[in-house]
C-alpha positions as CSV (number, residue, x, y, z in Angstrom):
1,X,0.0,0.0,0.0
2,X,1.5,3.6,-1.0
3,X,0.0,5.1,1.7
4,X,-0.8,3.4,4.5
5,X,-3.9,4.4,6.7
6,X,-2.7,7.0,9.4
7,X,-3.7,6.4,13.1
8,X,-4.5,9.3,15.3
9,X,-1.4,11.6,15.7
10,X,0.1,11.9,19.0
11,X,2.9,13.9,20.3
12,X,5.2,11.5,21.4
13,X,5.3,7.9,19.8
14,X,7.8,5.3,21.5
15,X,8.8,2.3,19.0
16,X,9.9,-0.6,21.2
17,X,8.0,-1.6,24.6
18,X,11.2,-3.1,26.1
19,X,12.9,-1.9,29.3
20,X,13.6,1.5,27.7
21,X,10.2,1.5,26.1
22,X,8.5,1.3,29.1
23,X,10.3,3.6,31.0
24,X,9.8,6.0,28.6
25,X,5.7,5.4,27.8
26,X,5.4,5.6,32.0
27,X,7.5,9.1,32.4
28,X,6.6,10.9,29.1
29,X,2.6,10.4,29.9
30,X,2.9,11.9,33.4
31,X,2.5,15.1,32.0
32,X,-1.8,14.9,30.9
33,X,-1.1,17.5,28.3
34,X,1.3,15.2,26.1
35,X,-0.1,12.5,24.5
36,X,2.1,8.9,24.1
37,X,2.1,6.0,21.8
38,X,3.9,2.8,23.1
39,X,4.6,0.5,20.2
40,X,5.7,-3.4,21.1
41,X,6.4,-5.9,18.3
42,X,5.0,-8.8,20.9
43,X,2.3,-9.5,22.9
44,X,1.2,-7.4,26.2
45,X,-0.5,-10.0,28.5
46,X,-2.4,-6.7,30.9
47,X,-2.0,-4.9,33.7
48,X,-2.7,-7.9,36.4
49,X,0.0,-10.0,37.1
50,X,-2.1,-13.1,37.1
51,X,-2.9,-13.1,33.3
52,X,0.7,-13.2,32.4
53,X,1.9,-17.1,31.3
54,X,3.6,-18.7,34.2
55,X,6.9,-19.3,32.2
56,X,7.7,-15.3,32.1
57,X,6.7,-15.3,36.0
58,X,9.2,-17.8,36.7
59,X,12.7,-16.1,37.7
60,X,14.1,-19.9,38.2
61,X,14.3,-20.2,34.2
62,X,14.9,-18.3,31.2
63,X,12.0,-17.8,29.2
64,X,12.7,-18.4,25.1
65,X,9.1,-18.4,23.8
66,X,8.4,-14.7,23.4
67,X,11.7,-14.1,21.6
68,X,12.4,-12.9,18.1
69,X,13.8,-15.9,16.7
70,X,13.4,-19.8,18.9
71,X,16.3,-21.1,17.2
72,X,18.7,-18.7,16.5
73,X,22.3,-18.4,17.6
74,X,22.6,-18.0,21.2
75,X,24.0,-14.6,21.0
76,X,20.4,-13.6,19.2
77,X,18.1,-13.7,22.0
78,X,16.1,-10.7,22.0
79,X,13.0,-10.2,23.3
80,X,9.4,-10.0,21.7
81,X,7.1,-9.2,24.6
82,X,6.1,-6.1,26.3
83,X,8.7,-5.4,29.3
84,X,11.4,-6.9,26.8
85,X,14.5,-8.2,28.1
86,X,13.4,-7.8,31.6
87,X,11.0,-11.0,30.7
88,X,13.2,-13.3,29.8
89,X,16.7,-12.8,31.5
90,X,18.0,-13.3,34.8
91,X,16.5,-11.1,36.8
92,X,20.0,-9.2,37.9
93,X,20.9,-6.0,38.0
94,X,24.5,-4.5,39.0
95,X,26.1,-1.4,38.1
96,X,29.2,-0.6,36.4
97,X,32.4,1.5,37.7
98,X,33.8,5.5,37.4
99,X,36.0,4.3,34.4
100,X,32.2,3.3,32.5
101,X,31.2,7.0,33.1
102,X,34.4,8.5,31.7
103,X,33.9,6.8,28.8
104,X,30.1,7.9,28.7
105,X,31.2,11.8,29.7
106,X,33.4,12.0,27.3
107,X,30.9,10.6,23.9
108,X,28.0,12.7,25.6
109,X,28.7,15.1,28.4
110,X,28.3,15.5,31.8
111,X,24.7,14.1,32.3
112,X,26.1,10.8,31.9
113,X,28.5,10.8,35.1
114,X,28.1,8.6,37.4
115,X,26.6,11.6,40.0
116,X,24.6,12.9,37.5
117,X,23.1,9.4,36.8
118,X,22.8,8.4,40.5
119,X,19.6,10.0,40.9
120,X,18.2,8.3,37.9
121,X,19.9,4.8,39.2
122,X,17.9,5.1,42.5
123,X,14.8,6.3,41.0
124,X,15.0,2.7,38.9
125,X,16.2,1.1,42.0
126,X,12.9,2.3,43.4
127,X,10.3,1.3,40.5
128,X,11.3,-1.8,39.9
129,X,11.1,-2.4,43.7
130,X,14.8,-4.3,43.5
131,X,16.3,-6.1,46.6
132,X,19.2,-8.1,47.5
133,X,19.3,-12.3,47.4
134,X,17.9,-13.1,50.6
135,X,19.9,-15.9,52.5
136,X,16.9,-18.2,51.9
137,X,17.8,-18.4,48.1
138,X,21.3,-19.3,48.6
139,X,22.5,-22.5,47.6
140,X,25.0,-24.4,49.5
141,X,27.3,-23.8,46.0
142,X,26.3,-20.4,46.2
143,X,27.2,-19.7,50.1
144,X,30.2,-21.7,49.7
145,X,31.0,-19.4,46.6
146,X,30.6,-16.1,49.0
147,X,32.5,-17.3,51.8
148,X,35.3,-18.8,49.2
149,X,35.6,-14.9,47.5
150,X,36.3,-13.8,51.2
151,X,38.8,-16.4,52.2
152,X,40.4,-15.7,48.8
153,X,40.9,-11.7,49.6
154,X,37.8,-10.3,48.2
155,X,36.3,-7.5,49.6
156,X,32.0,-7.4,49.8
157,X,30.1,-4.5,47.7
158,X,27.3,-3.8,47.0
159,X,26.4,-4.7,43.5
160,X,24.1,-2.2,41.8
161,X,25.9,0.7,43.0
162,X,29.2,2.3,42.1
163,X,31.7,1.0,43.9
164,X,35.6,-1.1,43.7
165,X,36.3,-4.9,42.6
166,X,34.6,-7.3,44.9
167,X,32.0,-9.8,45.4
168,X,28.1,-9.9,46.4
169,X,25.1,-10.6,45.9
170,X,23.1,-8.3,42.9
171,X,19.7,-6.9,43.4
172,X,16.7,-8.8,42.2
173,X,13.3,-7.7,40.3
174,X,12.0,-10.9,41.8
175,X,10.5,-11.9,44.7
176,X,10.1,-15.6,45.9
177,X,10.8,-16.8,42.2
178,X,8.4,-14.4,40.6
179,X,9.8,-12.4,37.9
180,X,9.0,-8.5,38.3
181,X,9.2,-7.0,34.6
182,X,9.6,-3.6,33.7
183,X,5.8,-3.7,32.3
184,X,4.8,-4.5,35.8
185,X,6.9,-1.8,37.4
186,X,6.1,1.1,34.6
187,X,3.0,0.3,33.4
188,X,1.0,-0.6,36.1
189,X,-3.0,-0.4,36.2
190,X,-2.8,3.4,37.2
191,X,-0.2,4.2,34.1
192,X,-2.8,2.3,31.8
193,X,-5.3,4.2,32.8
194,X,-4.1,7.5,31.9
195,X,-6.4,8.8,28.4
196,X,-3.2,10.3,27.3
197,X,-1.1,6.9,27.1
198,X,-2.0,4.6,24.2
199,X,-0.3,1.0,24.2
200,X,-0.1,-0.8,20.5
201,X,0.6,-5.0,21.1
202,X,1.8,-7.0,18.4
203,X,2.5,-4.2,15.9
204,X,5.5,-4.6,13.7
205,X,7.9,-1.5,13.4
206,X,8.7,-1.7,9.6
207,X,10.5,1.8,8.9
208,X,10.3,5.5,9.7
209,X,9.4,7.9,6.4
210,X,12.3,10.4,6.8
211,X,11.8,13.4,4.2
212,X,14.0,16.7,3.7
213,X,16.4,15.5,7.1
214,X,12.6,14.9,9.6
215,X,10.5,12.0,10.6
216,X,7.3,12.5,8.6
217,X,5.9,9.0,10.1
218,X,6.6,5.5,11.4
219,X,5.4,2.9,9.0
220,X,3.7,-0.6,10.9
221,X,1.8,-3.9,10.1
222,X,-1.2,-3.9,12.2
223,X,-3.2,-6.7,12.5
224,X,-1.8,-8.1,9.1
225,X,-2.0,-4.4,7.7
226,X,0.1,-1.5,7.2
227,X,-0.5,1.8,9.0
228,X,1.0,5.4,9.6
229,X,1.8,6.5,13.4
230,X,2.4,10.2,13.1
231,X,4.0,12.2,15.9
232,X,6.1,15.3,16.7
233,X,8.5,13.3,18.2
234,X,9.6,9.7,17.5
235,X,11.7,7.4,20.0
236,X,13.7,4.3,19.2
237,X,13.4,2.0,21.9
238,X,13.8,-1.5,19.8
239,X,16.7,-2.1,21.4
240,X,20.8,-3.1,20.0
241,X,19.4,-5.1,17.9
242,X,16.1,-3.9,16.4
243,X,16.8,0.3,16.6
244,X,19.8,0.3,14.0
245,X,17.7,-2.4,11.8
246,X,14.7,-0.1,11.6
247,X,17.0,2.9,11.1
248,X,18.8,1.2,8.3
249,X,15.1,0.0,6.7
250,X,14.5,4.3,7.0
251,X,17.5,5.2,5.2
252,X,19.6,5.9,8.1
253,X,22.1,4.5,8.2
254,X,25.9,3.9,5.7
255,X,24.9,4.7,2.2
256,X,26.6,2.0,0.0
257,X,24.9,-0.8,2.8
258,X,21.7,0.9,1.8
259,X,22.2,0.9,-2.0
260,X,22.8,-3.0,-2.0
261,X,19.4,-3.2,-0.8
262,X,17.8,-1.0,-2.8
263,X,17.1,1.1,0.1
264,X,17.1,5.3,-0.4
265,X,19.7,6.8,1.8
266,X,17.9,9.7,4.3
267,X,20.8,10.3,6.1
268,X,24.1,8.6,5.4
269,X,25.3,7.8,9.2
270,X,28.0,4.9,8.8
271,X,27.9,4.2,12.6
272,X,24.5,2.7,12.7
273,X,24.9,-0.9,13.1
274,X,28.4,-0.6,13.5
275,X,30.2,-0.6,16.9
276,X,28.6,-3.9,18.7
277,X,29.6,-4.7,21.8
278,X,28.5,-7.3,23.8
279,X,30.5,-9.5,26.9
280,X,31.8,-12.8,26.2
281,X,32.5,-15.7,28.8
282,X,33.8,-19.3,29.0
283,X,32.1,-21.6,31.3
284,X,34.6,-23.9,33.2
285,X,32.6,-27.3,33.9
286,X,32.7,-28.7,36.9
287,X,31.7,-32.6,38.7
288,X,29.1,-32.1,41.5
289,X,30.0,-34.4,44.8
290,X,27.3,-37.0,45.9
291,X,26.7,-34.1,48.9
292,X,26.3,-31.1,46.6
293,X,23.7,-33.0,43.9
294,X,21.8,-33.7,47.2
295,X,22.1,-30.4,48.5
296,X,20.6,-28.7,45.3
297,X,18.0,-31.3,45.3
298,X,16.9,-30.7,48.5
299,X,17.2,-27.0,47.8
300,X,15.1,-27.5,44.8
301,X,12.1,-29.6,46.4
302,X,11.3,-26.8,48.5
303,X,11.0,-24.3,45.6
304,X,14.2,-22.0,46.4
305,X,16.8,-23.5,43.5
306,X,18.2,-21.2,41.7
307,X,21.4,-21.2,39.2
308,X,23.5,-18.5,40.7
309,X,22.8,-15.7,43.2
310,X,26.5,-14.1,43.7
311,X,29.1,-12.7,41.4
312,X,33.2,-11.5,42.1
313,X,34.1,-8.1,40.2
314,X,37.4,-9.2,39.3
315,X,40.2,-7.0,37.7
316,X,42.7,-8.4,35.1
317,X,46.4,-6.8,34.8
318,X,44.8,-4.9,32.3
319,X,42.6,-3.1,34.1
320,X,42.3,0.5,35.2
321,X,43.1,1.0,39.0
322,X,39.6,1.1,41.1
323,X,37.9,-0.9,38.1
324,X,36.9,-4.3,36.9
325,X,36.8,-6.2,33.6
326,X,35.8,-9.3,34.7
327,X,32.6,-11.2,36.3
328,X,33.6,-14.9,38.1
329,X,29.9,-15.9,38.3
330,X,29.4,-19.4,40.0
331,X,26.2,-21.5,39.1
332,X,25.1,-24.8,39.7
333,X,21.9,-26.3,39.2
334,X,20.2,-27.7,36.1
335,X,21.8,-27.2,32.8
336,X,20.8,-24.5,30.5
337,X,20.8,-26.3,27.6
338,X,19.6,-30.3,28.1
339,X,18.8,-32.4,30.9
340,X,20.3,-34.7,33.2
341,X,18.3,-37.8,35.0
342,X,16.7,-36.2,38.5
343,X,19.4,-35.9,41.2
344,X,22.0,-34.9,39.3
345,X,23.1,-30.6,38.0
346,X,25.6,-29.2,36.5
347,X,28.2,-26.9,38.0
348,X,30.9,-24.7,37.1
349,X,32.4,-21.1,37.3
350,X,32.0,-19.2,34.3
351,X,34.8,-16.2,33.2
352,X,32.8,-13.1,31.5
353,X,34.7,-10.5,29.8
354,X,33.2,-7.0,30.9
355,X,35.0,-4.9,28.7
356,X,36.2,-5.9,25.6
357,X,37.8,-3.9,23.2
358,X,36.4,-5.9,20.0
359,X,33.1,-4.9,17.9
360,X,30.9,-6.6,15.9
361,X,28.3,-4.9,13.4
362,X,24.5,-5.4,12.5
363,X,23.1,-5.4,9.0
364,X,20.3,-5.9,7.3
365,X,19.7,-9.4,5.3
366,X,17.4,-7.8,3.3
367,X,14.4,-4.7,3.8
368,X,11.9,-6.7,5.0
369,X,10.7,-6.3,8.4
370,X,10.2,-9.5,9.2
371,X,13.6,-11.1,7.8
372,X,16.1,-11.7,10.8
373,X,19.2,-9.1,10.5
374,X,22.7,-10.3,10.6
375,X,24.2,-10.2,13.7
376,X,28.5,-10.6,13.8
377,X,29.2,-10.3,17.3
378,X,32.7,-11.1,16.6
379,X,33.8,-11.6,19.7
380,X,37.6,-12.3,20.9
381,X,38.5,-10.4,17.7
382,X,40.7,-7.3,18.3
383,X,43.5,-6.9,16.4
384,X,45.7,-6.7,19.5
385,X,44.3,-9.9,21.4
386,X,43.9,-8.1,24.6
387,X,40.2,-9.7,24.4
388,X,42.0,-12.8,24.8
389,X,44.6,-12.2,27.3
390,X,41.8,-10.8,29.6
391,X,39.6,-14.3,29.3
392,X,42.6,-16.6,29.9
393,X,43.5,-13.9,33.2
394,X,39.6,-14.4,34.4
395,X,39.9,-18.9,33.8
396,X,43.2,-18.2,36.0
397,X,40.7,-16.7,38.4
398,X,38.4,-19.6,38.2
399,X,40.6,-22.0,38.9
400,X,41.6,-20.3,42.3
401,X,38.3,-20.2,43.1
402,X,37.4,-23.6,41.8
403,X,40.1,-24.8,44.1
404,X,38.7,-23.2,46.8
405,X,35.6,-25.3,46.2
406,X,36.8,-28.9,45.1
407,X,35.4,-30.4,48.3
408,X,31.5,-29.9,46.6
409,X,32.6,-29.9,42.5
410,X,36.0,-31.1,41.1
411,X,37.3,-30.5,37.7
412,X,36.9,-32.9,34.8
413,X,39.6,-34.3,32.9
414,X,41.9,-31.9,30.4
415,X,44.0,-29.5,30.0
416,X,42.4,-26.2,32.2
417,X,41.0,-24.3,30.5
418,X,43.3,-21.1,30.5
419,X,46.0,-23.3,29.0
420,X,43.9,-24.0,25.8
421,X,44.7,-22.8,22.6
422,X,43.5,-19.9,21.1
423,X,41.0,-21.3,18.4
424,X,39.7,-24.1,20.6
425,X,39.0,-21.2,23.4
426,X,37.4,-19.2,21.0
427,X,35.6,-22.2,20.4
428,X,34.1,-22.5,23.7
429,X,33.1,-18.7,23.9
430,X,29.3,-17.9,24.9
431,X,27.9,-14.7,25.7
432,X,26.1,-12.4,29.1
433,X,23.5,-11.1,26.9
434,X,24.0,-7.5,27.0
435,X,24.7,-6.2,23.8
436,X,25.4,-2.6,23.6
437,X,26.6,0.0,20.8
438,X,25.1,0.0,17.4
439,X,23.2,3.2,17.6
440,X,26.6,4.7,19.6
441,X,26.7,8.4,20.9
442,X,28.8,11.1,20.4
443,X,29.7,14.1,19.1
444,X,28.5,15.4,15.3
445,X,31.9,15.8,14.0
446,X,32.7,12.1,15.0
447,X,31.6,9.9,11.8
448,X,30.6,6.8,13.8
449,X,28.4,8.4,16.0
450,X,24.9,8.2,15.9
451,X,22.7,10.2,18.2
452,X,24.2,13.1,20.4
453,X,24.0,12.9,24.5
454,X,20.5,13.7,24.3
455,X,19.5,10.3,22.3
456,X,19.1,12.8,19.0
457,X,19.6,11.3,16.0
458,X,22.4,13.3,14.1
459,X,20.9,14.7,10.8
460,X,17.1,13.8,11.3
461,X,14.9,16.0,13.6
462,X,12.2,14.6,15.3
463,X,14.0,11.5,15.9
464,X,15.5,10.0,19.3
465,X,16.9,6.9,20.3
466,X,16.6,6.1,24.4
467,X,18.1,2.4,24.4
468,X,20.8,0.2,25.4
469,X,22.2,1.0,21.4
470,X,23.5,4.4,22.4
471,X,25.7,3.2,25.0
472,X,29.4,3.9,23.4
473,X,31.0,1.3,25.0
474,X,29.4,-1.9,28.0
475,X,29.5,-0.9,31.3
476,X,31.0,-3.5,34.0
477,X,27.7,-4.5,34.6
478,X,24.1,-6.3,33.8
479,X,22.9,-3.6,31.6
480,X,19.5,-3.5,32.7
481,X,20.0,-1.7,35.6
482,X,22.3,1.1,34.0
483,X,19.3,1.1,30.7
484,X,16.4,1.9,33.3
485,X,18.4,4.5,34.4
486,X,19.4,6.1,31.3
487,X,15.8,5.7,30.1
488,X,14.6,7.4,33.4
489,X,17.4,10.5,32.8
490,X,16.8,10.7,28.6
491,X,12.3,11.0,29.8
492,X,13.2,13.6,31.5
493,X,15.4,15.6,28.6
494,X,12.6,14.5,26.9
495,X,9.9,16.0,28.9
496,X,11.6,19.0,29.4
């Protein structure tokens, strides 16, 4: 259709009904005299807890039915339901260190320091109603891991806020195994009430129609047709993987990647897609004694198993002073992937890389909204190898602290795992899930950048992006913390 059916215009319309997405619906609407669209791609199961399936309630597991693709890669998961990531991931949120902020100051100014963000971070901290791992949740792995961190010369922190290398426990948006979503916390029955706040379900974002350097509409299937939203302002919150693939559909995006899909370039912006980041890790398996396996099963039969509920900030020789680059993250419990006959878990100490250095890209396959975008996450790729070196310091890590627990899991056979070569470590590489980067801020004069510090798109007016995709570089962290509160801070610029 050449022109698709326009819905009511509003002033603000938000594309994506992820963490961001909701954040930004909640705030925005608070003022009665601005009216909001919310856009999500998936399904919104309502206002009342009850309604919503049991398998995105349950913060034991990780959900994979309301996701983009069911069998993708692993580093693909993304989100397709209102409340986004916060659905289907762990449930943990820490925060990164002073050296994350720097970085952030220097690609957007000083609203992104860490003081300037603190009030945001509490605000979050507050919404989503987060709290620390009670003692009730803990493992025997898991309070052997916390008292093994302090025997080895760890000092405790407190997770979600600034702070030094150390270990603890991260806050939680769940209580007694029930998974607290962003929806939940933002768009609550009094939010959905508001006649100012419309919320679109299972509406696909195709493009944006960007005319003369402005947004003059955002282009969606709706029930099986296409329609017009129309707005004076237009938000990206799709998230590192969606924003830079409906910006590229738009024509925004780097030209001669437009041309080979026959796409007209709006704005030629070669950063958009570029500049991935995500956190790769190695899991180090480990044998379960007789007494653990009975432990976790006992833990289990009462309701209160869970994979891991503590972490160790660790800092390679490569790190700033004061800072961390690494996350020791002990689990045990059943596997992930597969199954193993009742009794028995798997255990181990994984090694994630908090900072690394390379970058992948995303790219369209082709301009169809529905057709999956390419995702290169390259990880372990820099031309120096410092990527590497920083994995192989973290296994050394593990394997003190797997030492420290061999009398409840003992390694298998082989060589350990720091000690393997480079293509067969590579090999063995998974990923934290919290991709970062392709929609990166910074200055106008700087090429790759897309938006400015303010989430504005360079070169298109009307157009913001409020997502995990602006982030320059990962924090130290679980990004969903550090996302509500740059959600929470960007509403506010917004609203302004």
């Amino acid at each position: 259709m050449t022109n698709p059916p326009a819905l009511p215009g509003f002033d603000t319309v938000v594309l994506g009904g992820g963490v961001a997405g909701c954040v930004l619906a909640a705030r925005l609407s608070e003022n009665p005299d601005r009216s909001v669209c919310l856009v999500e791609a998936g399904p919104d199961h309502g206002p009342r807890q009850e309604s919503w399936p049991q398998k995105v309630l349950n913060a034991r597991a990780l959900p994979r039915d309301d996701v983009w693709e069911r069998h993708g890669a692993f580093h693909r998961v993304r989100a397709r339901i209102l409340g986004g990531s916060s659905c289907i991931k762990g449930a943990w949120n820490t925060w990164g260190s002073h050296a994350d902020h720097a970085e952030w100051t220097r690609a957007g100014g000083d609203r992104w320091s860490a003081t300037a963000l603190e009030p945001y971070r509490l605000r979050a901290v507050e919404r989503m109603a987060l709290r620390t791992v009670p003692d009730r949740e803990l493992s025997l792995w898991a309070s052997s891991a916390l008292l093994a961190a302090r025997d080895l010369g760890h000092e405790e922190v407190d997770m979600a806020a600034p702070g030094r290398p150390g270990y603890g426990r991260p806050l939680l948006n769940a209580v007694d195994g029930l998974r607290f979503n962003a929806a939940f916390a933002y768009l609550d029955p009094a939010v959905r009430s508001r006649p100012n706040l419309t919320i679109l379900s299972d509406v696909l974002v195709d493009r944006l129609d960007v005319r003369a350097g402005r947004v003059r509409g955002a282009r969606a299937v709706l029930d099986g047709r296409p329609v017009t939203l129309t707005a004076d302002t237009y938000v990206l919150t799709c998230g590192t993987f969606g924003s830079p693939t409906v910006l590229l559909r738009s024509g925004v995006g780097p030209a001669a990647h437009l041309a080979e899909h026959g796409i007209r370039c709006a704005a030629d912006l070669p950063g958009v897609g570029g500049n991935l980041s995500d956190q790769p890790g190695v899991f180090v398996p480990l044998s379960p004694t007789r007494e653990l396996n009975a432990a976790l099963a006992a833990k289990e039969a009462e309701g209160r198993l869970y994979v891991s509920r503590m972490l160790i900030r660790a800092a390679s020789e490569y790190c700033p002073d004061g800072a961390w680059d690494l996350h020791l993250l002990p689990t045990a419990g059943p596997p992930l992937v597969g199954a193993l006959p009742p009794g028995q878990y798997e255990a181990g100490v994984s090694a994630f890389l908090m900072k690394p250095a390379s970058r992948g890209q995303v790219r369209l396959r082709s301009a169809d909204p529905e057709a999956p975008p390419e995702i290169t996450p390259a990880f372990l790729t820099d031309p120096g190898g410092r990527d590497l070196a920083v994995v192989r310091s973290g296994l050394e890590k593990v394997r003190e602290l797997a030492s420290a627990l061999k009398s409840l899991a003992v390694p298998g056979d082989g060589a350990p795992a720091h000690t393997l070569p480079d293509d067969e470590l590579r090999g063995r590489v998974g990923t934290y899930w919290h991709p970062v980067g392709t929609c990166a801020m910074g200055p106008a004069d700087d090429p790759q950048a897309v938006v400015d510090g303010q989430g504005a798109v360079h070169g298109v007016a009307g157009l913001r992006v409020a997502d995990a995709s602006i982030l320059p570089t990962v924090p130290a962290a679980n990004t969903q913390l550090p996302v509500l509160a740059v959600a929470e801070m960007l509403a506010q610029t917004l609203g302004t």
